[in-house]
VOPAGU-2260 file (C-alpha; in pm, 1 decimal, decimal comma):
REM VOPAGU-2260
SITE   aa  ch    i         X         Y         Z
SITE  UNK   A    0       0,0       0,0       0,0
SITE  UNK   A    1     109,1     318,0     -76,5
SITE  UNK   A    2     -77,5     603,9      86,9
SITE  UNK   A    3     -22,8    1016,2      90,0
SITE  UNK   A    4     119,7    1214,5     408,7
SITE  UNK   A    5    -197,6    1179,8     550,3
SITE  UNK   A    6    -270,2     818,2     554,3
SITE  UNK   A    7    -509,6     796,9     279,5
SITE  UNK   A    8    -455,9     501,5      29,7
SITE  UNK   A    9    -313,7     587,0    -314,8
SITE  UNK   A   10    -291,6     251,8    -456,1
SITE  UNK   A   11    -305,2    -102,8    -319,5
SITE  UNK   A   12    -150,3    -437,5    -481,5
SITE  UNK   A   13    -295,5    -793,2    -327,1
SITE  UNK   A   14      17,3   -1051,1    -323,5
SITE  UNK   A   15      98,1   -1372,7    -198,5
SITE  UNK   A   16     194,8   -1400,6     177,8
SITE  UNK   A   17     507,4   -1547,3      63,8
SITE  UNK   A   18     621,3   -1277,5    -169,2
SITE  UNK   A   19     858,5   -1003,0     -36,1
SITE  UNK   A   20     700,6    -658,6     -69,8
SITE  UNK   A   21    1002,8    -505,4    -213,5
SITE  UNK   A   22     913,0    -668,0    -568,0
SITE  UNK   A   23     595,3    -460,6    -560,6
SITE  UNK   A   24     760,2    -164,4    -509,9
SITE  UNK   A   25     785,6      -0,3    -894,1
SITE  UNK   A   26     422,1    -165,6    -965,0
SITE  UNK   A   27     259,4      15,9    -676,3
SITE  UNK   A   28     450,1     342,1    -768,4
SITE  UNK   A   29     343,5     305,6   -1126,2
SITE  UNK   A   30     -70,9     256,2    -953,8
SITE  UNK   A   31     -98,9     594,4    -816,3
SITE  UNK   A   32    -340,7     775,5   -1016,0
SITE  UNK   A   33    -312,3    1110,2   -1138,3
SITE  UNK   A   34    -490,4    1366,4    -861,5
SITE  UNK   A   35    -602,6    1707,1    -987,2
SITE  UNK   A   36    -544,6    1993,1    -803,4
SITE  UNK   A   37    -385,8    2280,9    -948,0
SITE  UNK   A   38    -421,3    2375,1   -1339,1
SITE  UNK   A   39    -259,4    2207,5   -1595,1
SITE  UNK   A   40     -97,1    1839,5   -1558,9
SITE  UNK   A   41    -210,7    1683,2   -1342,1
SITE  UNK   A   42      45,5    1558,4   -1067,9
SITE  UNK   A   43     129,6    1167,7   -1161,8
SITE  UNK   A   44     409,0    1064,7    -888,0
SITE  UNK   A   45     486,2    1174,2    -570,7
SITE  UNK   A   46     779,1    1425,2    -484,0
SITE  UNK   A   47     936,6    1202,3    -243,9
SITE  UNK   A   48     902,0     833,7     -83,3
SITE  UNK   A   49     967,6     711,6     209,9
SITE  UNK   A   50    1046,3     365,9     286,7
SITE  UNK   A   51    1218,7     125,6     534,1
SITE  UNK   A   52    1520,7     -56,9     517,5
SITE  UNK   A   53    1368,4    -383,8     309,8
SITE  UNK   A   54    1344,2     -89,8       4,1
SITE  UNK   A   55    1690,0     -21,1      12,8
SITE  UNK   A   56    1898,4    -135,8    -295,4
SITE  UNK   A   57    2073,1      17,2    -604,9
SITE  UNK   A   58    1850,7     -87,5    -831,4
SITE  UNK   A   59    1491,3      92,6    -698,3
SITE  UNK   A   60    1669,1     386,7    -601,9
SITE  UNK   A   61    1772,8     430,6    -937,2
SITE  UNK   A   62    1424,0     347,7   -1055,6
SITE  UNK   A   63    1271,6     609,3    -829,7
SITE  UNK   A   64    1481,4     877,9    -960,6
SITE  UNK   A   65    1442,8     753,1   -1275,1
SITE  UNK   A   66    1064,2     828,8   -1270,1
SITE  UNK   A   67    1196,8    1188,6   -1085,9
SITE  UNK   A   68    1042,7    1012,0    -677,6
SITE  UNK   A   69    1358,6    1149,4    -447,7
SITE  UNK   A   70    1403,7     831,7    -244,0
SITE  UNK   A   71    1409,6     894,9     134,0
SITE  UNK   A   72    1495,4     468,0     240,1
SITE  UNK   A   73    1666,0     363,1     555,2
SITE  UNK   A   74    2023,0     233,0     426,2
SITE  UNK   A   75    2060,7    -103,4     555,9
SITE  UNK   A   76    2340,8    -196,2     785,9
SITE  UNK   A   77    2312,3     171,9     932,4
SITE  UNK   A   78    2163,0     181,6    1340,8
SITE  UNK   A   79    1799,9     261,7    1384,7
SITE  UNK   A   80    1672,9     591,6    1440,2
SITE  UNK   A   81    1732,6     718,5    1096,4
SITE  UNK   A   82    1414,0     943,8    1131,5
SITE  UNK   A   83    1188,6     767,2     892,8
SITE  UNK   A   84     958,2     659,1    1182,0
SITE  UNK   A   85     836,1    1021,7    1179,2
SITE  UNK   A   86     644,0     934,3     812,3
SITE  UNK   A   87     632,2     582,1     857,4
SITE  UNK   A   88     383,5     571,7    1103,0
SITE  UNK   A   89     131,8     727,7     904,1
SITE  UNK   A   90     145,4     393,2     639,6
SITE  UNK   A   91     118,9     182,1     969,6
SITE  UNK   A   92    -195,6     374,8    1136,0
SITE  UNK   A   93    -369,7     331,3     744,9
SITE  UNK   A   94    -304,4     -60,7     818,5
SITE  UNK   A   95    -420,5     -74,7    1134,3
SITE  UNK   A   96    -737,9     144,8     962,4
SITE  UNK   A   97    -804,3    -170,5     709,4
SITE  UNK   A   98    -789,7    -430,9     992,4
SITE  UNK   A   99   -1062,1    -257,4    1125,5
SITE  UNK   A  100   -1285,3    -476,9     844,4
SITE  UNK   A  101   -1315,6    -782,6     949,0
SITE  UNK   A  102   -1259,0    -916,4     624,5
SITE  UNK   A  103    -947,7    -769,7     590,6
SITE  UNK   A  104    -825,8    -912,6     906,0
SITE  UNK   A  105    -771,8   -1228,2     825,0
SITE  UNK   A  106    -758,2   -1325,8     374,9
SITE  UNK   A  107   -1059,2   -1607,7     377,2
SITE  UNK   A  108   -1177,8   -1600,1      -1,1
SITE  UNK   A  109    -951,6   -1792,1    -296,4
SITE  UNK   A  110    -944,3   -1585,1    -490,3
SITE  UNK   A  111    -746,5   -1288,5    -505,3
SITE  UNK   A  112    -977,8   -1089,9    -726,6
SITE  UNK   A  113   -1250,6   -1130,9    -422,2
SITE  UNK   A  114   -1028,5   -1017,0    -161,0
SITE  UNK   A  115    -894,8    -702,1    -422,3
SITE  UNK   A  116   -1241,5    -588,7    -403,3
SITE  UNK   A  117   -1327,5    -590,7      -9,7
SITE  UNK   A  118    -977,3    -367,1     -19,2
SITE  UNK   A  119   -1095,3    -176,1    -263,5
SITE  UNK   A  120   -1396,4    -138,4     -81,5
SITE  UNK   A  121   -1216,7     -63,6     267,6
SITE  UNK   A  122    -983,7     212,5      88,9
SITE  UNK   A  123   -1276,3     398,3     -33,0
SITE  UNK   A  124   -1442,4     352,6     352,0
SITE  UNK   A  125   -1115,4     530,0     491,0
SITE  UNK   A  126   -1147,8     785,7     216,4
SITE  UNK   A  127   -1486,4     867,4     278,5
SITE  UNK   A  128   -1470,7     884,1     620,1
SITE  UNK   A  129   -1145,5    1094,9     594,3
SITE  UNK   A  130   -1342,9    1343,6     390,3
SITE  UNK   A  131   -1624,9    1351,9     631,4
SITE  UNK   A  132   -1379,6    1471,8     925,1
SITE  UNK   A  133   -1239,2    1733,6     686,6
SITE  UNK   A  134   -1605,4    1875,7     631,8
């Protein structure tokens, strides 16, 4: 999941428990829609993103810049308290938001396609409801 500063979803990839989430990385990134806002083109990417240390390689750093994303990722082999905790939290609280559905808890359907829509569904539940505190 990859979600905006203020913890509401972006984009969201269903995967295999036994896939690492590092391989969805550029996929996700490349699922954020375009959001209006200002006139013109509409914004595509983010400016930055941060990540924790299972991000951190060459390779996606590269491929962030590449699509002009500043990477902010924990290096690896570095102590903790690198600061990313600050942002990071906001990802984790978003999670915590989806576990809320009880059908999010814990994967019971087959198929992937069935459990893509109830988070689908519980994405557009968090966004709603985040617009209804706003108003």
């Amino acid at each position: 999941m990859i979600t905006d500063a203020n913890g509401v979803p972006l984009a969201a990839i269903v995967t295999g428990a036994n896939r690492h989430d590092v391989t969805q990385l550029l996929p996700l990134v490349d699922a954020v829609p375009a959001v209006r806002g200002k006139r013109g083109r509409p914004r595509r990417r983010p400016q930055r993103l941060y990540a924790d240390r299972a991000y951190d390689s060459r390779a996606h750093r590269k491929a962030l810049r590449a699509r002009h994303i500043s990477p902010v990722i924990a290096r690896r082999g570095t102590e903790h308290g690198s600061g990313l905790g600050v942002y990071r939290w906001v990802v984790e609280r978003t999670l915590a938001w989806l576990r809320q559905f009880r059908r999010l808890r814990v994967r019971d359907e087959r198929r992937a396609d069935i459990h893509e829509a109830f988070l689908s569904i519980g994405c557009s539940l968090i966004c709603f409801r985040r617009l209804l505190s706003l108003c």
